[in-house]
Structure formats: C-alpha cells, structure tokens
C-alpha positions as CSV (number, residue, x, y, z in Angstrom):
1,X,0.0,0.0,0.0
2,X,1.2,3.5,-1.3
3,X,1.2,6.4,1.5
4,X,-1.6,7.9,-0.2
5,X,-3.4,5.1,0.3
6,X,-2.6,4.2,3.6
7,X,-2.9,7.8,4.6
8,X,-6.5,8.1,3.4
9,X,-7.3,4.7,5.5
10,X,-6.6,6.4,8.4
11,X,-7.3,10.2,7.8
12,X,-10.4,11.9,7.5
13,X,-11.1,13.0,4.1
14,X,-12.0,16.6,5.0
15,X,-9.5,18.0,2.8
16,X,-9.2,17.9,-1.4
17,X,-5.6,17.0,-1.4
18,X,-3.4,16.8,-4.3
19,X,-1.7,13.5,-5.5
20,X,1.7,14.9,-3.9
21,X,3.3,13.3,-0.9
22,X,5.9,16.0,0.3
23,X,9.1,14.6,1.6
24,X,11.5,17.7,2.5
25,X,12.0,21.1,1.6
26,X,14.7,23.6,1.1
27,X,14.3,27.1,0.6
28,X,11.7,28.0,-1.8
29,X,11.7,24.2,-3.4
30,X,10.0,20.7,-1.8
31,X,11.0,17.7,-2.8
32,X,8.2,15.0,-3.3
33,X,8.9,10.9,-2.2
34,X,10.5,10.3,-5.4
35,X,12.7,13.4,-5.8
36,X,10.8,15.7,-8.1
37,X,11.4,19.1,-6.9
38,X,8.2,21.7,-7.1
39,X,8.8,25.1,-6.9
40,X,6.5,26.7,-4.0
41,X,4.2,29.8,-4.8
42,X,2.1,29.0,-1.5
43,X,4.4,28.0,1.4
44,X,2.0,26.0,2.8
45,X,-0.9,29.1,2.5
46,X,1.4,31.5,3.9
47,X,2.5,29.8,6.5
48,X,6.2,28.8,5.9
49,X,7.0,32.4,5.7
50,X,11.0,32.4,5.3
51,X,10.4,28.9,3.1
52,X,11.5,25.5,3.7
53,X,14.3,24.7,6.6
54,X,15.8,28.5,7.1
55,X,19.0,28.2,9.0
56,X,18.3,30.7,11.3
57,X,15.0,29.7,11.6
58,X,15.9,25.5,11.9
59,X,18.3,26.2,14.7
60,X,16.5,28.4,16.7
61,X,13.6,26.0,16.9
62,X,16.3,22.6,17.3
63,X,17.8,24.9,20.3
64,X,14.7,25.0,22.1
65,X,13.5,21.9,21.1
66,X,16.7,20.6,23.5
67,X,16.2,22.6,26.3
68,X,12.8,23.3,27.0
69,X,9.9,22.5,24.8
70,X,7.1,22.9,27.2
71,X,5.7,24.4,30.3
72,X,2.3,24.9,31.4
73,X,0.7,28.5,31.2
74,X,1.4,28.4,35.1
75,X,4.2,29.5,35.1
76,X,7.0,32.2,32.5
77,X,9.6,31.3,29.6
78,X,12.1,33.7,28.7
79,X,11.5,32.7,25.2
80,X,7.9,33.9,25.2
81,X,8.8,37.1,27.0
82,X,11.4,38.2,24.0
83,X,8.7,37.0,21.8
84,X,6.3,39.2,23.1
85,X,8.5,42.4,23.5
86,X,9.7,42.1,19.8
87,X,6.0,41.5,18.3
88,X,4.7,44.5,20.5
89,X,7.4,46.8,19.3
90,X,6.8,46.0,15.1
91,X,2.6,46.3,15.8
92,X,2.5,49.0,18.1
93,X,0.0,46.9,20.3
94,X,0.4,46.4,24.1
95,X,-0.3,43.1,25.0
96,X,-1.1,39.6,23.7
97,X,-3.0,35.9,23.9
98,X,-0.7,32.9,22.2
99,X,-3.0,30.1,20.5
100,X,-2.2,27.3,17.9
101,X,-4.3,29.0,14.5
102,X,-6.1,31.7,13.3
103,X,-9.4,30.5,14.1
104,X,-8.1,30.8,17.9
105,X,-6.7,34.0,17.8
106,X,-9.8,34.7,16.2
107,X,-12.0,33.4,19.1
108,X,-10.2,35.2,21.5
109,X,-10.6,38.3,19.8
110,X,-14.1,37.9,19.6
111,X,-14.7,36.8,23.5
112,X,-12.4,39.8,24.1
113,X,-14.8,42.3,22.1
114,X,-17.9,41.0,23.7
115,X,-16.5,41.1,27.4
116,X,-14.6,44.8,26.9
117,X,-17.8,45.7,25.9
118,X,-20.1,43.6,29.0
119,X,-17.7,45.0,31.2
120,X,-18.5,48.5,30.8
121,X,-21.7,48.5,29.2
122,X,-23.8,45.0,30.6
123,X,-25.6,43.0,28.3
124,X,-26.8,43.3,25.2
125,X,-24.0,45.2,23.6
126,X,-22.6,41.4,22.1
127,X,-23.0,41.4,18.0
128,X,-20.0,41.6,15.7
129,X,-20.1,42.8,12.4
130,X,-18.2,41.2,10.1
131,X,-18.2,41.3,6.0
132,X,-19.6,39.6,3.5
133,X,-17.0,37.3,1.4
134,X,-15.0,37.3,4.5
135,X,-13.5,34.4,5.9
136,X,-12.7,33.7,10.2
137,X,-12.0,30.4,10.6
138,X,-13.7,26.6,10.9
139,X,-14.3,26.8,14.7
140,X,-18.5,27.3,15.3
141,X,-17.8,30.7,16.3
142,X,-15.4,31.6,13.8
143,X,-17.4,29.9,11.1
144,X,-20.5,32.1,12.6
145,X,-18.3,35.0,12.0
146,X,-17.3,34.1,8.5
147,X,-20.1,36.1,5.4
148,X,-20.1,33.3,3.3
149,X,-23.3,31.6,3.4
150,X,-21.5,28.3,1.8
151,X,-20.1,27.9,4.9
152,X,-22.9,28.3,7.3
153,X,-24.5,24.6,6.6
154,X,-24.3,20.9,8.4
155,X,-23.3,22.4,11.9
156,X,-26.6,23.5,13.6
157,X,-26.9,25.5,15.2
158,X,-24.5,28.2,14.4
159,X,-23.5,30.8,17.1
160,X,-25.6,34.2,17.7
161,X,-24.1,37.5,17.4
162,X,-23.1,38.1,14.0
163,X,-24.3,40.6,11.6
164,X,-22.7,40.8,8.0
165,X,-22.0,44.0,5.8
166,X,-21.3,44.7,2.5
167,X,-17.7,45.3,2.0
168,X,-16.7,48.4,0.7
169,X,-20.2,50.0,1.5
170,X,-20.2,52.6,4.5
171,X,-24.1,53.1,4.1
172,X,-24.4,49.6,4.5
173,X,-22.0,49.8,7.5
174,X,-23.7,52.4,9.2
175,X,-27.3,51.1,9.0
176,X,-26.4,48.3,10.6
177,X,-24.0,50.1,13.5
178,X,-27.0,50.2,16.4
179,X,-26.9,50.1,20.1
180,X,-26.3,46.4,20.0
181,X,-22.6,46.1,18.5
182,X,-19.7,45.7,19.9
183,X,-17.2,45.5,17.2
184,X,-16.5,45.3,13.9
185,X,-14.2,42.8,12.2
186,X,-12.2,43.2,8.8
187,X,-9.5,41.6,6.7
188,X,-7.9,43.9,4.7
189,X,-7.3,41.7,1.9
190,X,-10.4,39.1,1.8
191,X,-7.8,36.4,1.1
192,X,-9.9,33.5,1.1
193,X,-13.0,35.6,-0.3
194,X,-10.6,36.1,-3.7
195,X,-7.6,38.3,-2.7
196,X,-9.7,41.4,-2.6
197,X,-8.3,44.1,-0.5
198,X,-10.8,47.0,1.2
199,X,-10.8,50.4,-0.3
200,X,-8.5,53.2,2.0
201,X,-12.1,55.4,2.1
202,X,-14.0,53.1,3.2
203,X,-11.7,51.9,6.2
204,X,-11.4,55.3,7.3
205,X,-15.3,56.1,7.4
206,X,-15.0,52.6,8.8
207,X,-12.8,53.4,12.0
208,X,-14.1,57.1,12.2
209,X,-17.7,55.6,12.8
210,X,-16.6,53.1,15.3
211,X,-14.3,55.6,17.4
212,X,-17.7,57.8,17.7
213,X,-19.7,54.6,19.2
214,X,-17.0,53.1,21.1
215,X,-17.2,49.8,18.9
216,X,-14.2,47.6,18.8
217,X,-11.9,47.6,15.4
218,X,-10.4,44.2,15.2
219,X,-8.1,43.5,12.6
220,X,-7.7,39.9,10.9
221,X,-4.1,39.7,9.6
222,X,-3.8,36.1,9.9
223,X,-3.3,36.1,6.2
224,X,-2.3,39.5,5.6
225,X,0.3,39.6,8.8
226,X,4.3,39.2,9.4
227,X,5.3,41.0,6.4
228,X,3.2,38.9,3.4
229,X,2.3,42.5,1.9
230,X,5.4,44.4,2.4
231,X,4.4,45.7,5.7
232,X,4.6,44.2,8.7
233,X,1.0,44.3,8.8
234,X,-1.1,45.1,6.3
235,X,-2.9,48.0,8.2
236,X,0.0,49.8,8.2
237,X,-1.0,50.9,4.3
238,X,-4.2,52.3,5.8
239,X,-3.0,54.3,8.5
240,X,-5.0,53.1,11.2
241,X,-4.3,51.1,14.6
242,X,-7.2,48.5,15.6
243,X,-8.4,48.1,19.1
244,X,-7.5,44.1,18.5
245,X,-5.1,42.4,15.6
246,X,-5.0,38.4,15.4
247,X,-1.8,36.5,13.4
248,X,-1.4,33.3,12.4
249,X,0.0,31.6,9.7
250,X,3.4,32.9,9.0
251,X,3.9,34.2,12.2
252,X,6.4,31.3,13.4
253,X,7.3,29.5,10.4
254,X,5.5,26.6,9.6
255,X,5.1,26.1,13.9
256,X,1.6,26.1,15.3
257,X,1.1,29.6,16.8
258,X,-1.7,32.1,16.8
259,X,-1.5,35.4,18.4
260,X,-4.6,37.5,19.6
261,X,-3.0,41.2,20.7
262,X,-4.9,44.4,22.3
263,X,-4.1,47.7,22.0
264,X,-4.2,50.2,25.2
265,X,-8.4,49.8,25.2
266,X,-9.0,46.5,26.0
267,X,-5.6,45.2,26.9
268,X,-6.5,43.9,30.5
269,X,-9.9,42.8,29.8
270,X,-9.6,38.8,30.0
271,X,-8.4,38.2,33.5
272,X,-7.4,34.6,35.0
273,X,-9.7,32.0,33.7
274,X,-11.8,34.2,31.7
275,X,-9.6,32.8,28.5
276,X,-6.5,29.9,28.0
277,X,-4.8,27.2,25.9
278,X,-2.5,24.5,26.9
279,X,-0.4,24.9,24.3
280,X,-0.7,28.4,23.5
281,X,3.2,30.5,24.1
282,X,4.8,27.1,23.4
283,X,8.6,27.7,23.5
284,X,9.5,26.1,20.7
285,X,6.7,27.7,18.4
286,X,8.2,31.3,20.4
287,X,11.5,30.1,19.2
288,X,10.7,29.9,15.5
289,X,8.5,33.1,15.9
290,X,11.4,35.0,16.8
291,X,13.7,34.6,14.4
292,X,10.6,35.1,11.7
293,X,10.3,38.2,13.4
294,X,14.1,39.2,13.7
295,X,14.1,38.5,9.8
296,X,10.4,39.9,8.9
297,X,10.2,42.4,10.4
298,X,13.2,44.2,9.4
299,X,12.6,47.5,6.8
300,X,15.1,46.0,3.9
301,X,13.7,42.7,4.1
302,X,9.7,44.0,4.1
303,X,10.9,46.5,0.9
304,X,12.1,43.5,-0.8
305,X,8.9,41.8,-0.5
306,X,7.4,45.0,-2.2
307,X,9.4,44.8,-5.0
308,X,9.4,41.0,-5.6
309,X,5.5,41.5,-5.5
310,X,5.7,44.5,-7.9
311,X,7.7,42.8,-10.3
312,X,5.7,39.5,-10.1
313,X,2.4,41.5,-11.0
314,X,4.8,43.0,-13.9
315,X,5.7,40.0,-14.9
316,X,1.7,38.3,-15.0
317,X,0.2,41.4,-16.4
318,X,2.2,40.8,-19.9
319,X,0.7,37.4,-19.9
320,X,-2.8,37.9,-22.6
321,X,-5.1,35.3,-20.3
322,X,-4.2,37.5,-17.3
323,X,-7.0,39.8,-16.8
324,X,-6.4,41.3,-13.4
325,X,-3.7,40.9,-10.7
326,X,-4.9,42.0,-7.1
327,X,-3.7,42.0,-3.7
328,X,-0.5,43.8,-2.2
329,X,3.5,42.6,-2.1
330,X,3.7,39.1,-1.7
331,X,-0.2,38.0,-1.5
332,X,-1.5,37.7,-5.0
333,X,-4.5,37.4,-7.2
334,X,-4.8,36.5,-10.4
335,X,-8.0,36.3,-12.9
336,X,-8.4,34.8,-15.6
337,X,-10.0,35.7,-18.9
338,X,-11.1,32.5,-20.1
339,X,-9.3,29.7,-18.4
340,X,-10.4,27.7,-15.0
341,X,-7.7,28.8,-12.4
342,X,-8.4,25.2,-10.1
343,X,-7.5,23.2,-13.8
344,X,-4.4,25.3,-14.2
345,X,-3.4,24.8,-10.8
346,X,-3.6,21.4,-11.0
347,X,-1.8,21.0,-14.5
348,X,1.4,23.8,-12.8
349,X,1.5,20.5,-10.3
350,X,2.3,18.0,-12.7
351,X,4.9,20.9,-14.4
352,X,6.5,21.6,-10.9
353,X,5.0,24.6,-9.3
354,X,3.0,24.3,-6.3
355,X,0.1,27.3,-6.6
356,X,-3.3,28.0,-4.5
357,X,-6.9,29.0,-5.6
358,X,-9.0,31.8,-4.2
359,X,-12.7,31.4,-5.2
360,X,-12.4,32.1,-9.2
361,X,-8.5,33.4,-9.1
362,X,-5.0,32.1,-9.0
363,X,-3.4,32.8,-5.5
364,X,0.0,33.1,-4.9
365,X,1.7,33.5,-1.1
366,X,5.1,32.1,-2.2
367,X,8.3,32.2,0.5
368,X,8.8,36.0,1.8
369,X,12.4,35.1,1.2
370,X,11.8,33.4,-2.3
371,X,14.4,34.3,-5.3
372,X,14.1,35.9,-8.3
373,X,16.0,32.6,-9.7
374,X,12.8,30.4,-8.7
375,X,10.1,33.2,-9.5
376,X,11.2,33.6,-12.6
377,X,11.3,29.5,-13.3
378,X,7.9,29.5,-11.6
379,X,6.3,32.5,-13.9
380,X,7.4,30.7,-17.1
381,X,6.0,27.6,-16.5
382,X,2.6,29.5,-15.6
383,X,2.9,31.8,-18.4
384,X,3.6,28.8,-21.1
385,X,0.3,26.8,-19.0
386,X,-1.9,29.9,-20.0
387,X,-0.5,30.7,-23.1
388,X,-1.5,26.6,-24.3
C-alpha cells in the first residue's frame, strides 16, 4: 500500500488534497517521495513564511526543542517574553494571547470584544459585524463570523451574534452600527474571499464611525500579517491602529502559533480564567516566531517583499489570459480571462509549481524570502500553462 493510500485509511477526508506526498523542503523548493522538486508559490498558505528549513529559523527552533519544549501557562519562559516584547514593538500593540491557528486567535478576539464591551456597558452590547466574502475560521464561532453563506450549513446550530455587511459600503455599514454592537471585524485583503483588499475610504469612514460609538476595530491579519504584503502588517497601508489584531499563519514559520494582541483599550480585559490554551506561548513555536520576526520584520527585508511583488504582477500582467492581478506585495490574485484557475493549478502541479486557488482566481503567497532565480522559473512555467 502507497502512502496515499494508507494515509487516506486512516485520515479523514476533509480536505481535497493533491496527489503529492511531500518529503523535505529547502528554501523556496520541496522535494516529493520520489525526488521531483516543485517550486513553492504558496508555502503552505502562507505559512512557511522564510520557506522550507531556514537556518536561522531551523536552529532556533532545534535549540529549544533541546532545552525546554514545554511548560504549562502556570508558570513564565524567557522565550515567550522576547517573543512578546519584539511582536509588541513591530505592531505598536500592548499586550497579547498565544494560541495554535487563526481560528483561535480569532475566538479570543471575539470573546475579548464581547466582554470589553459587558464589562462596561452589561448585556446586550454582544453582536459583531463582520463582511460579507469574509473568511474567520472553521471553529462554530469563527465559522458564525465568516459572510459566506457556503459555509454556514451541516453544523446547527451556528453561534448568535453576527451581523454581515457589505464590503466596501459605508451606508451599509452604518445602517447596521446600532446600540447592539460591539465591534466590527475586517480583513484587509479578503484572502480566502478572492484576494480582494478593502478600499482606504472606506476603512477610514470605517474606524471614524466606530471611534464615535466606542465599537471595537479588530483586525484579521492572519493572512495579511508578518510582512506577506510588504508591511509588517497590512494595516499599516491604511494608516490606522485596531483596538485588536489576530496573526497566524506565517507568524512562526510553519510552527503552530496564533496570536490574539490588544491595543491600550481592551488590553486587560480577560483576566485569569476568563480565556487559556495548553499549548498556547509554546517555547519552541516562540522560538521559531522570533527569528521570523528578527528577519520579517526588518525595513530592507519587508521592501524586498514589495518589490518582488511589484515585479511578479509585472511580470503576469504581460501574460494575454491575465486579466487582473490583485492584492498587495507578496499575497496575489490573479484572474483569468477565459481559463479555470483550479485546472491550471492542478496541470502547474504536474509541471513543478505548487500554486493556490481563491474562489475564481489564481493565488499566490510564495516564501517572503523566495528568489528571483525560482520566481522567474515559476512565472514561465505558468505563463507557457496559460499561453496553451
């Protein structure tokens, strides 16, 4: 038995995986079980942010892993501490919750909003609005908060407290901004929803009509976060600071790690037992977190990303199927003009390239630290797929 096979007698099938078994990686390159290398547009949906095995990265995370690679919540790591500091000082926030995923940084953000809000107002002040196309997370809550009604089926009954608006539509916005919300929740770049990033007027009308309500800003940069669009975060473009910001993804390099953080407002709401996670602030993840951040979050290496992203969109705008490239520095969209993007994703497979979807668009969130050597290699292969 193959170890597709005997993987699929064992795992749940709630994933459409591709006929790939990854072996190792290296850089911005894996390496499948019989040694065909695939060039990597997606690290792992933005997760292996500086690529496969970075040095830096790799020992970090082997250094911890020897001394100390767990410890309860009850008590402090130094590790987690540094951690902390450094990812305070590049979002300008004040203090933070460590969870596994985005979905849990995502819950804690929500619980946050709704007891900030309990806490000085009582009941009844507990809906979030989030918008349409957007998308939270697989958790009941998070799925709640998700506005794609494709999602919101099997799991009955979903959670209460959600109201969706049209992004992109301040009218819409502001009807639905009564007495009974507590906060409002944005990505600025609908990653999963089609990499569709929020216009600059409407997030300002957007924060200007919360600040007069006292109605929570939170932030979803779990794709968007740790440098993916040339900033550190992706709010930085829009000149605004949330009350709340959750990362994921990218945020420790390939390590489970998900990171809820609060800005002055609400940055002693949850109090002992009011919130926790066993695994949350692991040491190791904190390990590999900071040395993404001693890498990410550094001005030469986020100005890179911008240009490699300018000159990829350069590069796919030349191409005649491309009809529109959206997104910012290294998170990418790309539409088609007459082609299927999930069939040329799957025939870029078979020619080496490992690429994502986004509803009807090619997405692409290679390495932060990818070459020009391997874009270039990638972009040809895609460019001869759409030019067949």
């Amino acid at each position: 038995m193959g170890t597709i096979e005997e993987f699929n007698s064992h795992v749940m099938g709630t994933y459409g995986r591709y006929d790939l078994v990854i072996d190792k990686g290296e850089g911005d390159f894996a390496t499948d079980e019989n040694g065909k290398r695939y060039i990597d547009f997606g690290s792992g949906i933005g997760t292996n942010s500086l690529g496969y095995a970075d040095k830096d990265w790799a020992d970090a995370v082997c250094k911890q892993a020897r001394t100390v690679q767990h410890t309860s919540n009850y008590y402090y790591t130094k590790v987690q501490s540094d951690f902390a500091t450094k990812l305070a000082g590049l979002t300008g926030m004040q203090k933070m919750f460590f969870g596994n995923s985005g979905a849990e940084a995502n819950e804690c953000a929500i619980k946050l909003a709704r007891k900030y809000s309990f806490d000085k107002y009582g009941r009844g002040r507990h809906n979030i609005i989030t918008l349409i196309n957007s998308f939270h997370g697989r958790t009941l809550a998070t799925l709640s908060a998700t506005g794609q009604e494709v999602f919101h089926n099997y799991f009955f009954p979903f959670v209460e407290g959600f109201i969706y608006a049209e992004a992109n539509n301040a009218d819409d916005l502001k009807a639905k901004l009564d007495d009974t919300v507590c906060a409002v929740m944005i990505e600025y770049i609908q990653g999963e929803g089609g990499v569709v990033p929020l216009n600059k007027e409407y997030v300002d009308e957007l924060y200007e009509l919360c600040a007069q309500r006292d109605i929570l800003v939170i932030t979803d940069e779990v794709q968007t976060g740790v440098g993916r669009t040339g900033k550190f975060l992706a709010g930085q473009y829009y000149g605004h600071t949330p009350d709340i910001v959750t990362l994921a993804k990218g945020i420790a390099g390939g390590i489970p790690m998900g990171v809820c953080l609060a800005g002055e407002k609400c940055a002693d709401t949850l109090t002992p037992g009011t919130h926790g996670s066993t695994f949350g602030g692991n040491p190791i993840a904190c390990a590999g977190g900071l040395a993404v951040l001693k890498k990410a979050g550094d001005k030469e290496f986020l100005n890179d990303v911008v240009e490699k992203g300018a000159y990829i969109k350069q590069k796919l705008l030349k191409i005649p199927e491309v009809e529109l490239v959206t997104g910012m520095g290294l998170m990418i969209g790309i539409k088609l003009k007459t082609k299927n993007a999930a069939d040329v994703v799957k025939a870029a497979l078979i020619e080496g390239v490992m690429m994502l979807t986004a509803k009807e668009k090619i997405r692409l969130l290679p390495p932060l630290n990818i070459t020009y050597e391997e874009i270039d290699k990638g972009l040809k292969i895609l460019e001869r797929l759409l030019s067949e």
